[in-house]
LUMPA-364747 format. One line per 10 residues: number of its first residue (from 1); for each residue x, y, z of C-alpha. Coordinates in nm, 4 decimals, always signed. Each point is the difference from the previous one (the first is absolute). Last residue first. Layout:
LUMPA-364747
NUM = X Y Z ~ ...
//
This chain:
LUMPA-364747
259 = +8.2475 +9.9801 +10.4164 ~ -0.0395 +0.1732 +0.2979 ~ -0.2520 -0.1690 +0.2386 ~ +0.1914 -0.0532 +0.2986 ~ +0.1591 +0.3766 -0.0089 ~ -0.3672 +0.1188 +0.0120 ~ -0.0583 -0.1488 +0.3268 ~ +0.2727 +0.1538 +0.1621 ~ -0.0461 +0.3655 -0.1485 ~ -0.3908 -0.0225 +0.1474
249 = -0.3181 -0.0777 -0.1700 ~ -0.2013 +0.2195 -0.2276 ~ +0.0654 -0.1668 -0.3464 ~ -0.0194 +0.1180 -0.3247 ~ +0.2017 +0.3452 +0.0554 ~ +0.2338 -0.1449 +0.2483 ~ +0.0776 -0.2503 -0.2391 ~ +0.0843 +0.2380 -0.2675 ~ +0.1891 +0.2393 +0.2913 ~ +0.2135 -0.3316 +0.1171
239 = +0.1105 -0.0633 -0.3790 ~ +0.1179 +0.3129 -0.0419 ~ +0.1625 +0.0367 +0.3475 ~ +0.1917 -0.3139 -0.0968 ~ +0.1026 +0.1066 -0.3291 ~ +0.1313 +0.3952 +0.1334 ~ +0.1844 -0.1894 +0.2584 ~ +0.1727 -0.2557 -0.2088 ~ +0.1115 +0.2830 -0.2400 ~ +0.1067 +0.1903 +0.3256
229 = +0.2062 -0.2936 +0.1308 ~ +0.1046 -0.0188 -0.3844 ~ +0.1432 +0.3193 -0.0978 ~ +0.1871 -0.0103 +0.3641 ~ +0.2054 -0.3254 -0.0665 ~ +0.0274 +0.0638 -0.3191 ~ +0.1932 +0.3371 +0.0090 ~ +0.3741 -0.0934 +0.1970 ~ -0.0005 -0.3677 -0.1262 ~ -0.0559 +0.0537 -0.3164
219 = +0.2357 +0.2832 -0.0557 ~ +0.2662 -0.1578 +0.1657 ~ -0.0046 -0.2941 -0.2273 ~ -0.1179 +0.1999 -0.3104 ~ +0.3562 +0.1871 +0.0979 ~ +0.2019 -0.2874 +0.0870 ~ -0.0691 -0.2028 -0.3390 ~ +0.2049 -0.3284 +0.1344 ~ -0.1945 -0.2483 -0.2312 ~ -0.1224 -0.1920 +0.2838
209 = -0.1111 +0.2825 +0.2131 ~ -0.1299 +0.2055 -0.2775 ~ -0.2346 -0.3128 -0.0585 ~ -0.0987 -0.0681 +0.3659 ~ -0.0798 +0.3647 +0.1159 ~ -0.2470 +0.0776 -0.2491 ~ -0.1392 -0.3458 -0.0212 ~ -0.0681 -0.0567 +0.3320 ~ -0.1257 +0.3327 +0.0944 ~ -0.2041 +0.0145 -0.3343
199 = -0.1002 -0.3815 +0.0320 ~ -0.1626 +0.0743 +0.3343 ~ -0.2586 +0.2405 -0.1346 ~ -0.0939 -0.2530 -0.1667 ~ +0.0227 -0.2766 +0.1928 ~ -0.1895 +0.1731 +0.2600 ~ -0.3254 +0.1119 -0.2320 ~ -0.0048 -0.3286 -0.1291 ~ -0.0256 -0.1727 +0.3414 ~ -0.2661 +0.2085 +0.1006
189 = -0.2236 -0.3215 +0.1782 ~ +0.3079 -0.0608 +0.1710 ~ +0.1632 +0.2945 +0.1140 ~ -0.3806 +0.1250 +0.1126 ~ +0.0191 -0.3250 +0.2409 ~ +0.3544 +0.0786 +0.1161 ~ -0.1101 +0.3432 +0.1287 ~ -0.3252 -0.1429 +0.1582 ~ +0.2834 -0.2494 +0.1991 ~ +0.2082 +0.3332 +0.0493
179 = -0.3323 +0.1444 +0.1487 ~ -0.1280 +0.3183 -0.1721 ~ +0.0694 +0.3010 +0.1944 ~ -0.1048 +0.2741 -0.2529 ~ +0.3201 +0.1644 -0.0412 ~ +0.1666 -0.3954 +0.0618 ~ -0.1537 -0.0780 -0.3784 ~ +0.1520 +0.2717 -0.1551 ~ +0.3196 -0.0981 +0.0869 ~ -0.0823 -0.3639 -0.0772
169 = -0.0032 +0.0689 -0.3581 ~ +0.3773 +0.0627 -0.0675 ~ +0.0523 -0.2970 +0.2208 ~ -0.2043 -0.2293 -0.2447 ~ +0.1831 +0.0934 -0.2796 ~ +0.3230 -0.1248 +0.1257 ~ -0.1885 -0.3245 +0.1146 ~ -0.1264 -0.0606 -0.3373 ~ +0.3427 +0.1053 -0.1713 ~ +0.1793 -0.2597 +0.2137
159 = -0.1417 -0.2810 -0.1992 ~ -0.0349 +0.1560 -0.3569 ~ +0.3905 +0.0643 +0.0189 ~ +0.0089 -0.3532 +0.1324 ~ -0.2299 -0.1723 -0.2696 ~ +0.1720 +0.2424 -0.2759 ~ +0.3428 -0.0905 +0.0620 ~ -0.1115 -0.4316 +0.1325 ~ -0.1554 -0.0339 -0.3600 ~ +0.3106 +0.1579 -0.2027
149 = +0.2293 -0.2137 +0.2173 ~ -0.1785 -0.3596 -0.1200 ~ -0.3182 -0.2181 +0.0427 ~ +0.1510 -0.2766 +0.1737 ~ +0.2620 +0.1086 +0.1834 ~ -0.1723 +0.3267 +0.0389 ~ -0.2310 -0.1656 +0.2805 ~ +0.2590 +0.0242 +0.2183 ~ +0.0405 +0.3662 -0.0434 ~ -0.3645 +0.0500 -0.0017
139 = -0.0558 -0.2142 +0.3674 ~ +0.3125 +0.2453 +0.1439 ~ -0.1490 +0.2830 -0.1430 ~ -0.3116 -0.1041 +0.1588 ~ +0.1467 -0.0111 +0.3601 ~ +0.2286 +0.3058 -0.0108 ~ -0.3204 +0.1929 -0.1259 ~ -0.1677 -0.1176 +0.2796 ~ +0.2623 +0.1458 +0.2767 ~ -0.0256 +0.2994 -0.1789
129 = -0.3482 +0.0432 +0.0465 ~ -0.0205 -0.0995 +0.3708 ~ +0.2835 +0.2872 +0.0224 ~ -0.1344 +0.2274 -0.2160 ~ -0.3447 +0.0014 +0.1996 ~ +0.1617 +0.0096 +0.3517 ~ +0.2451 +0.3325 -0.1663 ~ -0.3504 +0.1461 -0.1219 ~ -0.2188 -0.0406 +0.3436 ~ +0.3347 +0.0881 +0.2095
119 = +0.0189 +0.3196 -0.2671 ~ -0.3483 +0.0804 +0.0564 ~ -0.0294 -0.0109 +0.4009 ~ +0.3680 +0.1692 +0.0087 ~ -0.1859 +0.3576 -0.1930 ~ -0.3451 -0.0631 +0.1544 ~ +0.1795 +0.0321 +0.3995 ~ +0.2367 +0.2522 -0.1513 ~ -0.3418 +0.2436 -0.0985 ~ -0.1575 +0.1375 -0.3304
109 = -0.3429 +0.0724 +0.0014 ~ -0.1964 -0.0684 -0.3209 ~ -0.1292 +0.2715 -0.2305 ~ -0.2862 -0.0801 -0.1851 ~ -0.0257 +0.0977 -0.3834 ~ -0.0747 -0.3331 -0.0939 ~ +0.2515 -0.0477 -0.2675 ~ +0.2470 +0.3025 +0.0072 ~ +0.0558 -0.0889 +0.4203 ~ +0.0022 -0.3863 -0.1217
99 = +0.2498 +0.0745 -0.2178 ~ +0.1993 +0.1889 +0.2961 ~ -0.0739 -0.3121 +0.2629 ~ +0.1792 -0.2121 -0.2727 ~ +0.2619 +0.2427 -0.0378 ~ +0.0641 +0.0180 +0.3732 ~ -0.0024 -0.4380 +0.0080 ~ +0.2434 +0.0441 -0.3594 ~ +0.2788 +0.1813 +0.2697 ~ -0.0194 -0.2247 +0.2560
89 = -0.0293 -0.3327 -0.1840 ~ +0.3402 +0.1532 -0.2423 ~ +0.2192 -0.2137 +0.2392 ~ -0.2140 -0.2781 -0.0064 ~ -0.0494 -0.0407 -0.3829 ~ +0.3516 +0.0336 -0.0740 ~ +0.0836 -0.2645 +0.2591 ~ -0.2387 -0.2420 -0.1099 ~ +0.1209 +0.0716 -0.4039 ~ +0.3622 -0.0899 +0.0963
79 = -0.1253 -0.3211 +0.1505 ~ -0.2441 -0.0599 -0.2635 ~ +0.3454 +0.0381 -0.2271 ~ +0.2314 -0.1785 +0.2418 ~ -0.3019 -0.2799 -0.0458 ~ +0.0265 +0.0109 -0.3972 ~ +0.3498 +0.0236 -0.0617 ~ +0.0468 -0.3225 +0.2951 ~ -0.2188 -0.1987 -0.2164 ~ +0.1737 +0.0709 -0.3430
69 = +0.3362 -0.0192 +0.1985 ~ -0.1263 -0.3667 +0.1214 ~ -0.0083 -0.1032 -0.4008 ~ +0.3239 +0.0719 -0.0416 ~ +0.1362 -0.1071 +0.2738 ~ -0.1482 -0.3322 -0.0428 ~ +0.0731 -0.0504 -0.3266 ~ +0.3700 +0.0609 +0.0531 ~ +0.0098 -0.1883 +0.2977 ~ -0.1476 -0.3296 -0.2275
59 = +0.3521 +0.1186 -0.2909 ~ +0.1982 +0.2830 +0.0976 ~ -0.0676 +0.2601 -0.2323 ~ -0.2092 +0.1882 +0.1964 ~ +0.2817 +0.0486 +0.2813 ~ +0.1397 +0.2449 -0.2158 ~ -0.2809 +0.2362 +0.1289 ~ +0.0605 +0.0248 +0.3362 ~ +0.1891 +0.2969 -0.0124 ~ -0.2381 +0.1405 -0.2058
49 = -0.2965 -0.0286 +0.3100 ~ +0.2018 +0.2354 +0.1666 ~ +0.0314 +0.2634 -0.2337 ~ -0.3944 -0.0148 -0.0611 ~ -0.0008 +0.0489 +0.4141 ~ +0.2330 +0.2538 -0.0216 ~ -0.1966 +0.1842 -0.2992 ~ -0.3123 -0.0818 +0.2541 ~ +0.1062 +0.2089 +0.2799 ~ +0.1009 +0.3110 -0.2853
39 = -0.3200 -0.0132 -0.1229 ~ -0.1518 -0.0376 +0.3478 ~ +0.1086 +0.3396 +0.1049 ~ -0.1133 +0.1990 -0.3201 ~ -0.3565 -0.1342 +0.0551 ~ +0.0277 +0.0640 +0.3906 ~ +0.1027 +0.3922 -0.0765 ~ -0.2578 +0.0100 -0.2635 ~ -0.2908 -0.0994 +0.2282 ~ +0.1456 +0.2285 +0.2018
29 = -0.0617 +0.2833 -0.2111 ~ -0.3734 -0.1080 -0.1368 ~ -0.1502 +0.1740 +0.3359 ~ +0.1098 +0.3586 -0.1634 ~ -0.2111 -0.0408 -0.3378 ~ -0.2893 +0.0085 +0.2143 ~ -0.1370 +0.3300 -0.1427 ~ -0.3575 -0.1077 +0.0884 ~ -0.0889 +0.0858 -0.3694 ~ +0.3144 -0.1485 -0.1723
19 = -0.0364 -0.3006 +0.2119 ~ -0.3721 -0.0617 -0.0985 ~ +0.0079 +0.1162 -0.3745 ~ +0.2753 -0.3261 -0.0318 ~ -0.2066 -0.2461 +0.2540 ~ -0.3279 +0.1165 -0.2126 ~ +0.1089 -0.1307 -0.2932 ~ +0.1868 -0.3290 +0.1713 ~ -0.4072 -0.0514 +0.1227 ~ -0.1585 +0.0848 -0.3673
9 = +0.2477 -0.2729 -0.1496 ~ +0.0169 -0.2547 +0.2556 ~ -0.4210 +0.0174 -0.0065 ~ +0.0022 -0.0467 -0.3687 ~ +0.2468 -0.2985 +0.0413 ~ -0.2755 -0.1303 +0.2757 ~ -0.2591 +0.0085 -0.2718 ~ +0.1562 -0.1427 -0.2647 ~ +0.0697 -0.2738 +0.2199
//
């Protein structure tokens, strides 16, 4: 663990010097622009969900609305995070191939058919892992009838930070062609690593979000995004060059023995 928060460190490090050297301050714009648009999407949907409220007092219905807006929060928030993550695919797929550039030093050629080949490879992979985090969330939120709210908060926000994490790491995975079912495998056996970096989306967006701080909000959403597709980047190369180093076999057979 130590390790791996050593490795968030030195990688969200590098993400900072990174942007400020490849002057990519430019590609954070409409990350902004979506940021600033959902805020005022979801200050309906909060409005919405008040309207409701005074049904919480009614007795069994009471209960259960109150307890299905706790579910509901959390999949409109995966939603919200889904659509975040797909819009801004384009733009964090160039910054990928960018850290990669600073990396290696290799320059890879940039055409439309590798431009819609990566974002249908990153839209099929937030799909599947939406559609998972629906399912477990659902298991978590029944399960917090017996072991309370506070249990099914940090299960869920640990849930859908996994697969959040994941996606920032698969970028870097598709510049050297590793198989989605390769992909998953690395997602696996570096679970840490994608919780982690997970938890910062999550977190940063989730907390300003339900204490109504627009400007972290926006903020959040408009840098992290980027900071940690390149963070993700930088520890993935890092890890590939060690192996690489021990072991002369090829990208796809390293990927099966990370660790």
């Amino acid at each position: 663990m130590t390790l791996s928060f050593q490795q968030d460190i030195n990688g969200f490090s590098y993400a900072l010097t990174l942007v400020h050297k490849k002057s990519l301050y430019g590609y954070f714009v409409p990350a902004i622009i979506v940021a600033l648009l959902f805020y005022f999407l979801f200050s309906g949907g909060s409005s919405l969900g008040s309207g409701v409220s005074f049904m919480e007092d009614w007795w069994l219905i009471g209960w259960l609305v109150s307890n299905l807006k706790s579910l509901f929060g959390f999949i409109s928030f995966m939603i919200f995070e889904f659509f975040v993550l797909v819009l801004l695919s384009p733009i964090n797929a160039f910054i990928a191939e960018k850290t990669r550039e600073d990396l290696t030093g290799e320059t890879l050629g940039c055409s439309l058919g590798i431009f819609l080949r990566s974002f249908r490879r990153m839209l099929a992979i937030l799909i599947i892992a939406f559609l998972m985090q629906i399912v477990v969330t659902i298991v978590f939120w029944l399960l917090s009838f017996i072991f309370g709210d506070l249990f099914y908060e940090i299960a869920a926000i640990m849930n859908i930070a996994f697969f959040v994490g994941f996606s920032f790491f698969d970028f870097g995975l598709e510049l050297e062609e590793i198989s989605a079912k390769n992909s998953w495998k690395y997602a696996r056996k570096n679970w840490l690593a994608c919780i982690v970096l997970g938890l910062v989306f999550n977190l940063g967006i989730y907390l300003p979000q339900k204490h109504g701080l627009i400007i972290p909000y926006a903020a959040a959403i408009a840098v992290l995004p980027h900071i940690l597709t390149v963070t993700a980047t930088k520890m993935f190369y890092d890890k590939l060059d060690k192996k690489k180093t021990e072991m002369a076999i090829s990208t796809e057979e390293i990927i099966q023995t990370l660790d």
